[in-house]
N, C-alpha and C positions, 0 to 999 in steps of 0.2 A: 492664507499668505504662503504663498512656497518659501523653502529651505533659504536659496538664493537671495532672495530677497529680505529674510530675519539677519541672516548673516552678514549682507552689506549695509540693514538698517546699524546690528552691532558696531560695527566699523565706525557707521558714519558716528554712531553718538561715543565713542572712543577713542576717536582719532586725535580729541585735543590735546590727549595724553603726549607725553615727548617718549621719546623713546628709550630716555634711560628709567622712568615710569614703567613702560615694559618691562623691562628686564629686573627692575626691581620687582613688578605682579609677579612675573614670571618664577623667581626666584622663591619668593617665601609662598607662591603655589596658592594665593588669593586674589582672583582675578574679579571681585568686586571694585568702584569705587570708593569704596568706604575705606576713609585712611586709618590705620593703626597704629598709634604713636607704643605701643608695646614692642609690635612687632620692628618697627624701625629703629628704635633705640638698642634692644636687642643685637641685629642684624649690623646694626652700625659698629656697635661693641665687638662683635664677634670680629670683623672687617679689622677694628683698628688692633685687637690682638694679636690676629695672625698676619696682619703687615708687620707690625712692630717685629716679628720674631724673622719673619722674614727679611728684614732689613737687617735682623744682629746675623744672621748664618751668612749672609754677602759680603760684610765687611774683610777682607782678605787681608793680608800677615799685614801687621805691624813692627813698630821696632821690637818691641819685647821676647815677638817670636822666630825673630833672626837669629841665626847662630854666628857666632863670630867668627872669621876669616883668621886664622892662620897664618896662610902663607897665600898669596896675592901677584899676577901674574898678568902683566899692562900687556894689553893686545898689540898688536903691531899695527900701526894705520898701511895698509895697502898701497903701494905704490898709485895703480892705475885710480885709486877714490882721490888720492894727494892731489895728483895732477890734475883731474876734474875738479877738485874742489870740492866733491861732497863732504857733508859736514850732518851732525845732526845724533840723533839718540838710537841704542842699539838696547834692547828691551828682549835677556834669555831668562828660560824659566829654569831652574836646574834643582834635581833632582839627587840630595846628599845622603848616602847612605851612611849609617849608624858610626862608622869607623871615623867618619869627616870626608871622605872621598867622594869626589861628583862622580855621579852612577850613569846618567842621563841628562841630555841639555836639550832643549825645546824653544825655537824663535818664534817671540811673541811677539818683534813688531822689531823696523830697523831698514835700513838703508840694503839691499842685497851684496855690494859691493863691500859694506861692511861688517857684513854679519860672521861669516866664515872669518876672520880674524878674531871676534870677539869669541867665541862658538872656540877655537881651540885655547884662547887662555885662559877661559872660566873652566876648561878639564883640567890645567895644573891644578888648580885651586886648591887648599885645602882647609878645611873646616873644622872647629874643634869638636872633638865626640860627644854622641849625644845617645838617649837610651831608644832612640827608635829614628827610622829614617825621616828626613823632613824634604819638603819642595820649599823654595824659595823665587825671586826676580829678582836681576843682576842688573841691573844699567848700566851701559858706559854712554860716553859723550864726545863723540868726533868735532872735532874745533876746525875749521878749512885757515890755511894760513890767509894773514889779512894783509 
């Protein structure tokens, strides 16, 4: 029997496998049928520990790890957004250094027309001190008159 031919009988008799089968062979590097309830329990466990830790390192700032505002500084709604009517959320990321003072300010999502307003009043800003620099998100909330 040539090569070609052993190769595609393999195929044929392991094709009923799905494909997440594969990648499962593939992974724990036994590429028999024979199932292994060791090794899947195992490999499952492993899976649910390092998502678990994975999911706690993603959750991003909470209340508790906000520092307190200071002194607070309402943007100006823009003339030309007024008259359009845009309306809607302005989402900066800002950057407080240790003293309370905004170091850097970063647009994380937001109307264009109204971003640049919001973007100069979160630099007033001031933040109470803290022993090392923190990042934080600012929202504001453009309302369009009704």
């Amino acid at each position: 029997m040539s090569s070609s031919a052993t190769s595609s009988g393999e195929m044929a008799m392991a094709s009923h496998v799905p494909f997440s089968g594969w990648v499962f062979l593939f992974l724990i590097g036994d590429v028999s049928m024979r199932f292994d309830w060791r090794r899947f329990v195992l490999g499952a466990g492993a899976l649910f520990i390092l998502s678990s830790a994975f999911v706690r390192a993603q959750s991003g700032t909470t209340d508790e790890s906000k520092r307190k505002v200071k002194t607070r500084v309402t943007p100006v709604y823009p003339d030309l957004a007024r008259r359009m009517n845009v309306a809607g959320k302005v989402k900066i990321e800002v950057v407080v250094g240790a003293d309370g003072r905004v170091k850097t300010t970063r647009v994380v999502g937001g109307h264009p027309l109204l971003v640049q307003a919001c973007q100069d009043a979160v630099r007033e800003w001031k933040f109470a001190p803290a022993p090392e620099e923190t990042t934080q998100i600012v929202e504001f909330e453009f309302r369009a008159a009704e």
